[in-house]
ZAZAZA-127523 format. One record per residue (C-alpha): residue number from 1; residue in three letters; x, y, z. Coordinates in steps of 0.05 Angstrom, whole numbers, plus 5000, padded with zeros to 4 digits. Example, Ala and Ser with C-alpha at 12.3 -4.5 7.8 and 13.67 -1.06 7.14 Angstrom:
<gudrens>
<gudren nr="1" rest="ala" X="5246" Y="4910" Z="5156"/>
<gudren nr="2" rest="ser" X="5273" Y="4979" Z="5143"/>
</gudrens>
This chain:
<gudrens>
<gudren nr="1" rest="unk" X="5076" Y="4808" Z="4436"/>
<gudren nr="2" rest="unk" X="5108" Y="4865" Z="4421"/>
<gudren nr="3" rest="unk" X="5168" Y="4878" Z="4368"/>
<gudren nr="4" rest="unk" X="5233" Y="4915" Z="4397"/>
<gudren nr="5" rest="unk" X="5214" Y="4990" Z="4373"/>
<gudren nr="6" rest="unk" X="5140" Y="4985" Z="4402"/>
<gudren nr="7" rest="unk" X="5159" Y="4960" Z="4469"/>
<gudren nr="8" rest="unk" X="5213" Y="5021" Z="4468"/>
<gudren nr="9" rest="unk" X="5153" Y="5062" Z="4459"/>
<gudren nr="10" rest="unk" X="5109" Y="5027" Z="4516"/>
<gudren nr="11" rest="unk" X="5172" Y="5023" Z="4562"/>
<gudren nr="12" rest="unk" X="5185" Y="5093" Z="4554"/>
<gudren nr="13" rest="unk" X="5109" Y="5108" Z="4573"/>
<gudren nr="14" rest="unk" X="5106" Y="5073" Z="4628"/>
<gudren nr="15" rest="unk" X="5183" Y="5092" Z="4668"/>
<gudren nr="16" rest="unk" X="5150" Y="5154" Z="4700"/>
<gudren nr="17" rest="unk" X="5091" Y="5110" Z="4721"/>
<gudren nr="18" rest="unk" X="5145" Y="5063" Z="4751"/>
<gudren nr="19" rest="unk" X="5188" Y="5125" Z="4781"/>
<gudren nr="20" rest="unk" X="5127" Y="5150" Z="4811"/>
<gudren nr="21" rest="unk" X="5101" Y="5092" Z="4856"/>
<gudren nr="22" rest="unk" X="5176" Y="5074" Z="4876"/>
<gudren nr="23" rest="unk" X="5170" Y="5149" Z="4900"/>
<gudren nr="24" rest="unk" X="5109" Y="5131" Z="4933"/>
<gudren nr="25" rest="unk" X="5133" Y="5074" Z="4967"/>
<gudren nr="26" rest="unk" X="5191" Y="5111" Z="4996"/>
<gudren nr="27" rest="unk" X="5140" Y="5163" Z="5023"/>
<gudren nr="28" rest="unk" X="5095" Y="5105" Z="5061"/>
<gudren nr="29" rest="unk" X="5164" Y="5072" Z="5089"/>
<gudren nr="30" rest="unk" X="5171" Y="5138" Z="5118"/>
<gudren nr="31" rest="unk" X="5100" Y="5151" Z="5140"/>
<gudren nr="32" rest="unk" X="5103" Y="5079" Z="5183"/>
<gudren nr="33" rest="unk" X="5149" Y="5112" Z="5221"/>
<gudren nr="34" rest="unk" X="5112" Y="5180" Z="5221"/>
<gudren nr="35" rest="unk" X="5044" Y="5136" Z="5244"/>
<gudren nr="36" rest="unk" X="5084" Y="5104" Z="5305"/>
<gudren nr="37" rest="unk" X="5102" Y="5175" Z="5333"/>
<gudren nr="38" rest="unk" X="5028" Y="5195" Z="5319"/>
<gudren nr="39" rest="unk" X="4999" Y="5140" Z="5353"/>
<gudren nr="40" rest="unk" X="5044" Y="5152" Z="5415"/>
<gudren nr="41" rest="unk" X="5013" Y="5229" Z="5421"/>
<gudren nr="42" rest="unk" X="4943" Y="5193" Z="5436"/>
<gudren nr="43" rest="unk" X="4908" Y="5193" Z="5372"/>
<gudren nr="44" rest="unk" X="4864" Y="5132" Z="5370"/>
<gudren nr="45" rest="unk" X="4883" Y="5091" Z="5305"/>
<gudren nr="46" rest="unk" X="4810" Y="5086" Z="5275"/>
<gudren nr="47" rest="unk" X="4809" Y="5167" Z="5284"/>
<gudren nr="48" rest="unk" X="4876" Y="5171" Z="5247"/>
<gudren nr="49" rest="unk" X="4855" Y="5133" Z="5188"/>
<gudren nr="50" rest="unk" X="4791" Y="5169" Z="5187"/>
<gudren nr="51" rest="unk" X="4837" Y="5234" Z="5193"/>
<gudren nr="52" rest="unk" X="4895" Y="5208" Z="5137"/>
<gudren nr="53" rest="unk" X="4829" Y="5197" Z="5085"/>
<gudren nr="54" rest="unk" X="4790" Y="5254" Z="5089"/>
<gudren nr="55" rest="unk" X="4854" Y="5297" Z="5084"/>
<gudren nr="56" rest="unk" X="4869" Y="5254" Z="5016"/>
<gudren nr="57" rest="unk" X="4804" Y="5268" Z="4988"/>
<gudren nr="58" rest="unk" X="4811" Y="5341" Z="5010"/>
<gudren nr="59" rest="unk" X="4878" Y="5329" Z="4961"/>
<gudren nr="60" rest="unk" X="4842" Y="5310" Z="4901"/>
<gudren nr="61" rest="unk" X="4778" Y="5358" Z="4903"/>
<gudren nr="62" rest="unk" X="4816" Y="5409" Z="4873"/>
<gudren nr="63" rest="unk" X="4848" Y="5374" Z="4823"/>
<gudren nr="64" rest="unk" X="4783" Y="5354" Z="4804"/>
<gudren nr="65" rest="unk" X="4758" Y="5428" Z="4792"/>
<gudren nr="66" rest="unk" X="4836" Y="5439" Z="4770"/>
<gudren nr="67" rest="unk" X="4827" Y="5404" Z="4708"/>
<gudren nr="68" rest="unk" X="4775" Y="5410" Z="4654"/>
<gudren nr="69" rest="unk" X="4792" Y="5340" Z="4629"/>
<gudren nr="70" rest="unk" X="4760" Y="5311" Z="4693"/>
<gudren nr="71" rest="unk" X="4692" Y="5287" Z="4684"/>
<gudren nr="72" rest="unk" X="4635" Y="5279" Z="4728"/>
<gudren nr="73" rest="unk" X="4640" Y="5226" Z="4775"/>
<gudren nr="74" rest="unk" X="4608" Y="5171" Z="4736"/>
<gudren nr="75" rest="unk" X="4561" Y="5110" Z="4758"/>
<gudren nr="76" rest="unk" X="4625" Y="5054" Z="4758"/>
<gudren nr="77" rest="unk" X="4664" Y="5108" Z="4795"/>
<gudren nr="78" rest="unk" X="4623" Y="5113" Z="4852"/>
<gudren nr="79" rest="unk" X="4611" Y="5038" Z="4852"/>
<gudren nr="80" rest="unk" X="4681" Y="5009" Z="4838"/>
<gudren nr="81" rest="unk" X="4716" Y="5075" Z="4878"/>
<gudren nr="82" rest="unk" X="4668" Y="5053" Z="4945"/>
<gudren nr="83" rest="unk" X="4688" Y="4974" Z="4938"/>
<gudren nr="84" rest="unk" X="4765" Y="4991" Z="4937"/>
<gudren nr="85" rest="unk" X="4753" Y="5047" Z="4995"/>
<gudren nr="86" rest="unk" X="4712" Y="4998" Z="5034"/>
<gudren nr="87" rest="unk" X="4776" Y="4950" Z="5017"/>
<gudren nr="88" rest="unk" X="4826" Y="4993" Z="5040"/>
<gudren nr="89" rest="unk" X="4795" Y="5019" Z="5108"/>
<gudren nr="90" rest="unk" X="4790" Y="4942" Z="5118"/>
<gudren nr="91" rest="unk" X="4864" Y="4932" Z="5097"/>
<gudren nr="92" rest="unk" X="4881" Y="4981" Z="5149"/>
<gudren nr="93" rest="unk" X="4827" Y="4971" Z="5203"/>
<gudren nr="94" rest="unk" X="4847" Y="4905" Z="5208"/>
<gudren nr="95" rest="unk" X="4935" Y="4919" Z="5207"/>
<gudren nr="96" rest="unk" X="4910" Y="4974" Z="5271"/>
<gudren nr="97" rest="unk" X="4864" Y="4923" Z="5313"/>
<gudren nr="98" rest="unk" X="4921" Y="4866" Z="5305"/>
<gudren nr="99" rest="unk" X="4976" Y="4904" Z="5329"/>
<gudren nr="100" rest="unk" X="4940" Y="4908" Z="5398"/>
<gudren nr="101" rest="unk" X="4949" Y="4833" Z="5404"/>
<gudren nr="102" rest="unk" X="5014" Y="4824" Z="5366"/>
<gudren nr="103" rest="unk" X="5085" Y="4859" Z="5349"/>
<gudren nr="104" rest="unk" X="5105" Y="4904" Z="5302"/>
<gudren nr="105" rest="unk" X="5152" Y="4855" Z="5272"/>
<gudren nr="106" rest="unk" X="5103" Y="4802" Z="5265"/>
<gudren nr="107" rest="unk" X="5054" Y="4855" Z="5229"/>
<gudren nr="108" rest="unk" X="5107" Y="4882" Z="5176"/>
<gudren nr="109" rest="unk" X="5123" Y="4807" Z="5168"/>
<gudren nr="110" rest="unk" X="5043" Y="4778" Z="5155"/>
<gudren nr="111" rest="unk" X="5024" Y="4843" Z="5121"/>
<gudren nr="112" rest="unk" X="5073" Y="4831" Z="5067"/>
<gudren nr="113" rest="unk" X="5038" Y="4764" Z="5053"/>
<gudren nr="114" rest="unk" X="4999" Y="4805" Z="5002"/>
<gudren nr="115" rest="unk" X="5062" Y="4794" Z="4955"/>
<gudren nr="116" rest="unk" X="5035" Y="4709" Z="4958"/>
<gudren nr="117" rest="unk" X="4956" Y="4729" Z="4958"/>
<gudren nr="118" rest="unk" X="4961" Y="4770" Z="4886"/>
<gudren nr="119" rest="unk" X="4988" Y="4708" Z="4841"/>
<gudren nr="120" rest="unk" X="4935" Y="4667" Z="4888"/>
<gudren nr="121" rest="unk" X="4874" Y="4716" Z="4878"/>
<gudren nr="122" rest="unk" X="4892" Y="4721" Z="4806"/>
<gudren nr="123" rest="unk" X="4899" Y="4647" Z="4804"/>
<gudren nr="124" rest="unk" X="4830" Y="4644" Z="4826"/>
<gudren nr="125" rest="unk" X="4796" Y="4686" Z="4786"/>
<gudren nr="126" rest="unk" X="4825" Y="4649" Z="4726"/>
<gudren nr="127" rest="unk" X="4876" Y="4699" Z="4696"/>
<gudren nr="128" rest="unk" X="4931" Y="4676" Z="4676"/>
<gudren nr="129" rest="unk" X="4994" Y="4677" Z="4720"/>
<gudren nr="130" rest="unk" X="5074" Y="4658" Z="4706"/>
<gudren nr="131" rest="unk" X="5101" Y="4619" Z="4756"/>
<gudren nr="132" rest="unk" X="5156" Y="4665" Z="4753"/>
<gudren nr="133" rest="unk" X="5121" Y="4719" Z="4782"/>
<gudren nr="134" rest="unk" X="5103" Y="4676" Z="4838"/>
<gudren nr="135" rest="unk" X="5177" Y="4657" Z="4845"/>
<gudren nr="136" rest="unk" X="5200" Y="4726" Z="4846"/>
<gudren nr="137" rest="unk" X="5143" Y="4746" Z="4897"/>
<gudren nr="138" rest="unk" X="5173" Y="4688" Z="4946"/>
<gudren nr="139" rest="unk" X="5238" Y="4721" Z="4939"/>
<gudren nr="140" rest="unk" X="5211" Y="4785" Z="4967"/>
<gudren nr="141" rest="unk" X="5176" Y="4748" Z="5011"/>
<gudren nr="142" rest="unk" X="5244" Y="4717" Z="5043"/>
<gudren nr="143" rest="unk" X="5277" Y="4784" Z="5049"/>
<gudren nr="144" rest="unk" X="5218" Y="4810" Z="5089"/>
<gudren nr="145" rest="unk" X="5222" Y="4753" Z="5131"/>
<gudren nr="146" rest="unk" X="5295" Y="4757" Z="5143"/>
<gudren nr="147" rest="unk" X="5291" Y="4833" Z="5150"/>
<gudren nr="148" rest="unk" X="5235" Y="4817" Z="5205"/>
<gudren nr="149" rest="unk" X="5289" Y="4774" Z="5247"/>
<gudren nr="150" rest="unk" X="5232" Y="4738" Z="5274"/>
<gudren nr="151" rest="unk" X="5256" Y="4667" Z="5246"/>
<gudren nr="152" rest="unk" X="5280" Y="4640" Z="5302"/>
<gudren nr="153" rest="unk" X="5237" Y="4664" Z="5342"/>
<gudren nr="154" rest="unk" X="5159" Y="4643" Z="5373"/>
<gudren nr="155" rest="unk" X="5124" Y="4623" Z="5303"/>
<gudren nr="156" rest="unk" X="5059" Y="4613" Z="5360"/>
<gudren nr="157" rest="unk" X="4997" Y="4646" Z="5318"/>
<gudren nr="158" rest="unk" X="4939" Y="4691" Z="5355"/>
<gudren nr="159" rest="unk" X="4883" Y="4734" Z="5342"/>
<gudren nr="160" rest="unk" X="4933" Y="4796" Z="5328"/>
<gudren nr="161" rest="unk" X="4963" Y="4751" Z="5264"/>
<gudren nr="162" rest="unk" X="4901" Y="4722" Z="5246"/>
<gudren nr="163" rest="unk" X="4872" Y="4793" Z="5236"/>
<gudren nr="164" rest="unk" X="4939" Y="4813" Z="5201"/>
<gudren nr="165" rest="unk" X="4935" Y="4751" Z="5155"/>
<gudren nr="166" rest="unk" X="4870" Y="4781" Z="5132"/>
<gudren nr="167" rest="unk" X="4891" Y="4844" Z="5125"/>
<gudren nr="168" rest="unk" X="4943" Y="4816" Z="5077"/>
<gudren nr="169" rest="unk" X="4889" Y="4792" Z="5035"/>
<gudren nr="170" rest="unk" X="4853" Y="4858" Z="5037"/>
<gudren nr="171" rest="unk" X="4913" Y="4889" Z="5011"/>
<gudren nr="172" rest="unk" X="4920" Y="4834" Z="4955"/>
<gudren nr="173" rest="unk" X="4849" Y="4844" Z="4941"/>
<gudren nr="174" rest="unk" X="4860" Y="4918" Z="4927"/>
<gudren nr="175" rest="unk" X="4925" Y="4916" Z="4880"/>
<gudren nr="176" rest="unk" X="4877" Y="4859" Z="4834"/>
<gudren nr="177" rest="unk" X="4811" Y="4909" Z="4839"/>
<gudren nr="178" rest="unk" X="4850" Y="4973" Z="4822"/>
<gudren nr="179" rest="unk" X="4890" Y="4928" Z="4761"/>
<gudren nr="180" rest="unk" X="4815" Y="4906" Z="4741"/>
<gudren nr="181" rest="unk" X="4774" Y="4972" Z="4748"/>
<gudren nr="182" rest="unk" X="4839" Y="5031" Z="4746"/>
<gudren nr="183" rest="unk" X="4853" Y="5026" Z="4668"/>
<gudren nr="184" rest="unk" X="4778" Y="5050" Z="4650"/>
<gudren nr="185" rest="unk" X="4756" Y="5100" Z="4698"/>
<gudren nr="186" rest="unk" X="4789" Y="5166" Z="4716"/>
<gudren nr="187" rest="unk" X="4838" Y="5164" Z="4766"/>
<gudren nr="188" rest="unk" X="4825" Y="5233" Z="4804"/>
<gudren nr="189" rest="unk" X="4752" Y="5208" Z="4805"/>
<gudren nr="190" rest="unk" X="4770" Y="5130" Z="4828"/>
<gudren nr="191" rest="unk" X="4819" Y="5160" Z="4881"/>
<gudren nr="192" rest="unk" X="4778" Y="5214" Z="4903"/>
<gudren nr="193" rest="unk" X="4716" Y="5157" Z="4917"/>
<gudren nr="194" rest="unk" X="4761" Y="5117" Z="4947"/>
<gudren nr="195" rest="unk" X="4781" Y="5161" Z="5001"/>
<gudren nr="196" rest="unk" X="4716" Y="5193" Z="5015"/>
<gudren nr="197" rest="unk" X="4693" Y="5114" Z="5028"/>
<gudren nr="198" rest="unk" X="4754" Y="5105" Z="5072"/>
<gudren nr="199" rest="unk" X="4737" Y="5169" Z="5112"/>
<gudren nr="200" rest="unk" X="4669" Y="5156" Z="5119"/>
<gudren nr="201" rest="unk" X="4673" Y="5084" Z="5140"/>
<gudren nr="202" rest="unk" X="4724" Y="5116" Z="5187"/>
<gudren nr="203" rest="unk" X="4687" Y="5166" Z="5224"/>
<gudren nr="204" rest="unk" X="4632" Y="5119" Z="5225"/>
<gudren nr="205" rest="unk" X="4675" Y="5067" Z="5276"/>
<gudren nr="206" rest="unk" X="4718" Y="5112" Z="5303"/>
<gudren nr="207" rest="unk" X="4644" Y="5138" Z="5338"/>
<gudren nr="208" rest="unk" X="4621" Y="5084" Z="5357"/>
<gudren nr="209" rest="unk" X="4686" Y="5047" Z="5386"/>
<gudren nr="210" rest="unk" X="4741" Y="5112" Z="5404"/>
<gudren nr="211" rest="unk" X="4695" Y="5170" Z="5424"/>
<gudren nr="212" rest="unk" X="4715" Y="5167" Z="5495"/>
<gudren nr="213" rest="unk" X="4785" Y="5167" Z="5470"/>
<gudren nr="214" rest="unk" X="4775" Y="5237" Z="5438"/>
<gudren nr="215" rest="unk" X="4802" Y="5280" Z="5503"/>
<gudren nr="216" rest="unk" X="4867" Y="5250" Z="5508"/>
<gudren nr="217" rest="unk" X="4884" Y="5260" Z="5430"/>
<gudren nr="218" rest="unk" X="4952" Y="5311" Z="5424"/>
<gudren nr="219" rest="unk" X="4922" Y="5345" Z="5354"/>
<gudren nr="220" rest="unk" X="4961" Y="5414" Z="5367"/>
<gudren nr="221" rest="unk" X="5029" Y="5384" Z="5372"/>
<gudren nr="222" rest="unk" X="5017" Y="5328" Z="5316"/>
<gudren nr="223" rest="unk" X="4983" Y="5378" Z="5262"/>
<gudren nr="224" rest="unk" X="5055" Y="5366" Z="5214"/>
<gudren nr="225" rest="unk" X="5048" Y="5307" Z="5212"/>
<gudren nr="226" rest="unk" X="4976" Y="5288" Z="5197"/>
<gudren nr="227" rest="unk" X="4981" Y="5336" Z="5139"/>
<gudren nr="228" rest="unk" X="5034" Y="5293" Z="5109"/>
<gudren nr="229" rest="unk" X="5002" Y="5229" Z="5131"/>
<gudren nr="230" rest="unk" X="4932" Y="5263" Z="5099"/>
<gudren nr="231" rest="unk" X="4962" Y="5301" Z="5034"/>
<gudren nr="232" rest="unk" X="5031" Y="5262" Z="5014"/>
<gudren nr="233" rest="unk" X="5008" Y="5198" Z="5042"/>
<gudren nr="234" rest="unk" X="4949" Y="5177" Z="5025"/>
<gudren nr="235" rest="unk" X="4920" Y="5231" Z="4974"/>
<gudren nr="236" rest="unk" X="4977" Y="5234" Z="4924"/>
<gudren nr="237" rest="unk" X="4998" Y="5162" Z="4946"/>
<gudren nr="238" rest="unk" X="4933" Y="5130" Z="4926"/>
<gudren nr="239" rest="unk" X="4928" Y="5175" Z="4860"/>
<gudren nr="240" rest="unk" X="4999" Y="5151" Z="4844"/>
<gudren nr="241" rest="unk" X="4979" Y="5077" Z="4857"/>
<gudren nr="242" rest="unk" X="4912" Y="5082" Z="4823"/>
<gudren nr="243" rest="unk" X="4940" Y="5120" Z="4753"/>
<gudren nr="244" rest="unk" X="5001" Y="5066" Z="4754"/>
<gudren nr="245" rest="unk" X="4959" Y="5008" Z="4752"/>
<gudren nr="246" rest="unk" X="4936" Y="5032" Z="4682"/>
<gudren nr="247" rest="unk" X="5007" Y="5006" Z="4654"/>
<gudren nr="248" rest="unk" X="5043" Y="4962" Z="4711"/>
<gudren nr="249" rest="unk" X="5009" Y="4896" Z="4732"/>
<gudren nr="250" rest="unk" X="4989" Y="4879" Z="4798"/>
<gudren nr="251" rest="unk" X="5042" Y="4826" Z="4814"/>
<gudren nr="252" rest="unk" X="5091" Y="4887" Z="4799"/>
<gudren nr="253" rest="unk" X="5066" Y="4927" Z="4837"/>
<gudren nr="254" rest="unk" X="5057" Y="4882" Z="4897"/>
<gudren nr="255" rest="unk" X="5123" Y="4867" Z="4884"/>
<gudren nr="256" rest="unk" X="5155" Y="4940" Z="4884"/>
<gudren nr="257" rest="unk" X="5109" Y="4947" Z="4947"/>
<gudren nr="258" rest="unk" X="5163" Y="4901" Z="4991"/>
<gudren nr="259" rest="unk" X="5211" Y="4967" Z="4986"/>
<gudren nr="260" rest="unk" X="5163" Y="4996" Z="5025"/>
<gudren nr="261" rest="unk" X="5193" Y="4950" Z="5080"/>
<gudren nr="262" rest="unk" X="5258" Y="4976" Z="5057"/>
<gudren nr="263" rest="unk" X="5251" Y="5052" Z="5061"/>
<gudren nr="264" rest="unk" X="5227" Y="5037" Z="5126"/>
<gudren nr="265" rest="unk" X="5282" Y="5003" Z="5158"/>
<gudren nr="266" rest="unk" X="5327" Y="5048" Z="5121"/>
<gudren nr="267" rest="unk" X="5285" Y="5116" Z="5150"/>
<gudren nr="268" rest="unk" X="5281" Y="5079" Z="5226"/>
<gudren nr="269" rest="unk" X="5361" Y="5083" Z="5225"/>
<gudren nr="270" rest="unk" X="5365" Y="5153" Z="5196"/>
<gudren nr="271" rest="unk" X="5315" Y="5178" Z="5252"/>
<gudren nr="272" rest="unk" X="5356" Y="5136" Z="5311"/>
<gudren nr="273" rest="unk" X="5293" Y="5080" Z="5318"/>
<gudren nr="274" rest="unk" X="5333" Y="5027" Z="5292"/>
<gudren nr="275" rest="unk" X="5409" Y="5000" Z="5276"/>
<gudren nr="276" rest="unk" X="5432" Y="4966" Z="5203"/>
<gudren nr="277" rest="unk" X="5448" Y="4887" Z="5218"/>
<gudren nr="278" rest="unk" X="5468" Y="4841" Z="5173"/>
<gudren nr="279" rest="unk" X="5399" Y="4802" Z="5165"/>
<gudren nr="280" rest="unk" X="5362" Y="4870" Z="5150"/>
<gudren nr="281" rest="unk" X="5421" Y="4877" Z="5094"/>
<gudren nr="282" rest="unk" X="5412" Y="4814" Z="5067"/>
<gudren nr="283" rest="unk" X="5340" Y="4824" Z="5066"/>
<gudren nr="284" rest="unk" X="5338" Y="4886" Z="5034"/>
<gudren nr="285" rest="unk" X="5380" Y="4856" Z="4977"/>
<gudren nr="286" rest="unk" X="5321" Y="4806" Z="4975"/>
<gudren nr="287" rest="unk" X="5275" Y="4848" Z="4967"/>
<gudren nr="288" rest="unk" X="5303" Y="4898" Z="4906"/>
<gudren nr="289" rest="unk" X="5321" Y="4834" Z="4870"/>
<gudren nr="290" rest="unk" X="5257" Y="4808" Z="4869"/>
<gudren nr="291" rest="unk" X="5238" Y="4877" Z="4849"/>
<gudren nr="292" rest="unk" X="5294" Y="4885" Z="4792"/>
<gudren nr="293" rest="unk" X="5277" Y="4809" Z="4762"/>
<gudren nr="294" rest="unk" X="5201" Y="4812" Z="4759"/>
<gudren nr="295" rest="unk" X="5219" Y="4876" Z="4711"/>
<gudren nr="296" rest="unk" X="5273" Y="4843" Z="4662"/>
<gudren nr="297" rest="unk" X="5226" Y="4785" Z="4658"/>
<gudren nr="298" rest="unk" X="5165" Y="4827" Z="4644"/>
<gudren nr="299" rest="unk" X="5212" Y="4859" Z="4597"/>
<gudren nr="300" rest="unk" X="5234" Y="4797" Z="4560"/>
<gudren nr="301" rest="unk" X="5154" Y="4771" Z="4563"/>
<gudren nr="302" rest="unk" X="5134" Y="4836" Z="4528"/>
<gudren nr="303" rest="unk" X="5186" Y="4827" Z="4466"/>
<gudren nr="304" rest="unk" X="5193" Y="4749" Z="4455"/>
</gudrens>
């Protein structure tokens, strides 16, 4: 526990962390709508996230060589940095290959899951968990689901949402590792691993399942935004996320990672792809509340 002055101290420490990834997550609302409009020039979707993580590791190399403070990729880096890369193509892989069998609504819906499979996974691996925090997840939960208007509608399951179940889990899976393995190792280094294992993987399937798709790709015309996709994205986006995890706790940040689904909704209406109803409202409230009481409880946890 921690007396009044001292968590002043931590909390001021760790509000640019927090500022940061809610930054972060405004930039990958936006880049779900910059994906669709790639993925509509013809760029196959394993290509695209072979593309988005070799252009983040291309971010972080000279940062590397930027700093002298950055050491040498050490043994755990490589190790830990490959697991969470291998993670995160999966993550992804998986949200790509089950939209081809189900909707997008239905995707942003299951994908959010990962806000119930952190307090599970950490459950499991016998840390211990508030049932607050599990309470506040299912309230971000909720607004995702009323945001998603889908719940009245066909609740049928198929391959598309099994697939995106799992790639909930791979995204759970990836907030606990990065909690577990961030506050150690260097974050330039972690990221940096991290994407070269997502690229690699990548190129690796995009191969042996796209190449015939390669001819139809419209590269010239989408070069703006797979630099921002590549760069903002996914390099400084997963150097953000990795470096926060040093101070916030995975169930926050799955948490703050529902207004993602948010930004979204509120970029699709800027950009004429969507209209503001009253369930996407009411969701959205959901979803910043659940956000705004796992913090005053972690608050009140940290100096009772």
């Amino acid at each position: 526990m921690l007396t009044p002055s001292e968590y002043l101290i931590f909390e001021k420490e760790r509000l640019p962390y927090l500022s940061a990834f809610l930054t972060i997550c405004m930039v990958w609302g936006l880049s779900l709508v910059v994906a669709y409009d790639l993925l509509d020039t013809g760029i196959p979707p394993i290509f695209l996230i072979a593309v988005t993580y070799g252009l983040g590791a291309v971010t972080l190399i000279p940062a590397k060589f930027a700093f002298r403070s950055v050491p040498k990729i050490s043994r755990d880096e490589w190790r830990y940095g490959a697991l969470v890369g291998a993670i995160i193509f999966l993550a992804f892989g998986l949200q790509t290959v089950g939209l081809l069998y189900t909707t997008p609504a239905k995707s942003g819906l299951l994908t959010v899951l990962y806000v119930l499979f952190v307090p599970i996974i950490i459950a499991l691996i016998q840390k211990k968990i508030s049932w607050l925090s599990v309470l506040f997840a299912l309230i971000g939960f909720m607004g995702v689901l009323i945001m998603s208007g889908i719940t009245g509608g066909d609740a049928s399951m198929n391959i598309g949402d099994v697939l995106t179940i799992i790639c909930a889990v791979m995204f759970a899976m990836q907030f606990v590792a990065l909690e577990k393995y961030s506050p150690r190792l260097n974050a330039v280094n972690f990221t940096l691993v991290q994407m070269i294992t997502a690229a690699a993987i990548g190129i690796a399937v995009s191969l042996v399942f796209e190449n015939g798709q390669y001819n139809n790709m419209g590269l010239i015309g989408s070069w703006l935004g797979l630099v921002f996709m590549g760069f903002i994205v996914t390099g400084l986006g997963f150097y953000v996320q990795t470096a926060a995890q040093k101070k916030i706790p995975s169930t926050t940040i799955a948490i703050m990672c529902c207004t993602e689904s948010v930004f979204a909704v509120i970029f699709s209406w800027a950009l004429g792809y969507d209209i503001i109803t009253i369930p996407l409202f009411v969701g959205a409230v959901l979803i910043v509340a659940s956000t705004v009481l796992s913090s005053i409880y972690e608050r009140r946890t940290l100096i009772s």
